[in-house]
C-alpha positions, 0 to 999 in steps of 0.5 A: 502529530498532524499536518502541520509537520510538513507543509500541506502542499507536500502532506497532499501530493499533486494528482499523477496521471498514468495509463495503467489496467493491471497495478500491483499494491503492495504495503508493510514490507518492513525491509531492514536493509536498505536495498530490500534485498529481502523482500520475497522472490514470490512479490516479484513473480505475483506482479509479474505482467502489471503495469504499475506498482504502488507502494503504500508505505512502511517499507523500512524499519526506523530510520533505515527507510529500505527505499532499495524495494522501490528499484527492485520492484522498478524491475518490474514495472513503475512505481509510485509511493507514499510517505509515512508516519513511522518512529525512530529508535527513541520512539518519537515519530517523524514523516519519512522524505519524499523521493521526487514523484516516486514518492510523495506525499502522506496522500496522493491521487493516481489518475489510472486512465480515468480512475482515481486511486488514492493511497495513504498508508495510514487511514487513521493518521493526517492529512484529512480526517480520521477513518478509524481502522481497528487491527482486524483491517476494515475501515469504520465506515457507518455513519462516515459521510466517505465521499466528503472525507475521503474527498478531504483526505486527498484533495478530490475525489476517489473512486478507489481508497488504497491503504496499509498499516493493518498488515491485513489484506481487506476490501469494503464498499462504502458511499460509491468507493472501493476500500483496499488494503493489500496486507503486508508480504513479509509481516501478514497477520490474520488466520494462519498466523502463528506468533514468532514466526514470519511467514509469506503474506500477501500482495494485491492486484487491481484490475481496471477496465474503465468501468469497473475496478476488481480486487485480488489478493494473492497469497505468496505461500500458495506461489512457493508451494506452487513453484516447490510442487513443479519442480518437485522429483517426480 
């Protein structure tokens, strides 16, 4: 596996220039139907009012890419994504397609008015080198030389690192970068989980003033529980 598998003026996508304060990240949806139909009703309401919507891969299962999610949340507002590394059923690996500029590249930067996001589902995977991510969520980032490598991995320089696959919401500062994962909405892992079942996860937001960049995550099950307490009887 590596970035031979495409060629590498698609495994690093052109920069995108967009005017966005607000953007919603979501990851690791792992819809198994191709129209995202299940893709929680919460995910929907916690982005309301962004101004973009970046997807950082494993929104399908397998084969069947689920790339429906993609016009759902198109609903909402834009949306930009990457592609992935994932397996098909006989476990051999394979680099998902990209969808024009909605979807494109294993990494690509998204210029948001003068700050530079770069999204990649996979720290650990091509292009550029690896950024070890244990399952816990946070980048191992001691001793890494981060503007240097994250500048290899996306062909420039970051401000913002945004990244998936450890379906657990993290965030890190390291070398003048902001690491942020949004977990996953339908397949979370972390505390709380209990093994078996599939509960809400999360989402983040981004907010960006030109200056500064902060990082929420939003729990889905606290807007369920919210939206049940409203219109419970009183």
């Amino acid at each position: 596996m590596g970035d031979n598998d495409i060629p590498a003026e698609e495994a690093i996508a052109p920069p995108t220039k967009v005017s966005a304060r607000r953007i919603g990240l979501i990851g690791d949806d792992h819809n198994a139907v191709a129209d995202g139909s299940t893709l929680p009703a919460e995910v929907l309401e916690a982005f309301a009012g962004v101004d973009l919507i970046i997807h950082l891969g494993h929104m399908g299962v397998r084969e069947q890419l689920g790339r429906g999610v993609l016009d759902r949340l198109g609903a909402i507002a834009p949306v930009l994504a990457i592609r992935d590394y994932t397996a098909n059923e006989a476990g051999e690996m394979f680099v998902t397609p990209a969808d024009g500029d909605r979807v494109a590249g294993l990494t690509r930067v998204i210029d948001a008015d003068g700050t530079r996001i770069g999204a990649v589902h996979n720290l650990s995977q091509p292009p550029g080198p690896a950024i070890t991510t244990p399952p816990g969520g946070l980048p191992e980032l001691a001793g890494v030389d981060v503007a240097k490598t994250v500048g290899e991995k996306f062909g420039g320089p970051v401000d913002v690192v945004a990244f998936g696959s450890s379906h657990r919401p993290a965030v890190a500062f390291a070398g003048g970068v902001i690491f942020v994962n949004p977990g996953s909405p339908t397949y979370g892992k972390g505390p709380g989980r209990i093994p078996g079942q599939t509960p809400l996860g999360t989402v983040g937001i981004l907010d960006l003033d030109g200056k500064a960049a902060t990082f929420e995550i939003i729990e889905l099950a606290c807007l369920r529980d919210a939206a049940a307490k409203e219109h419970a009887p009183a």
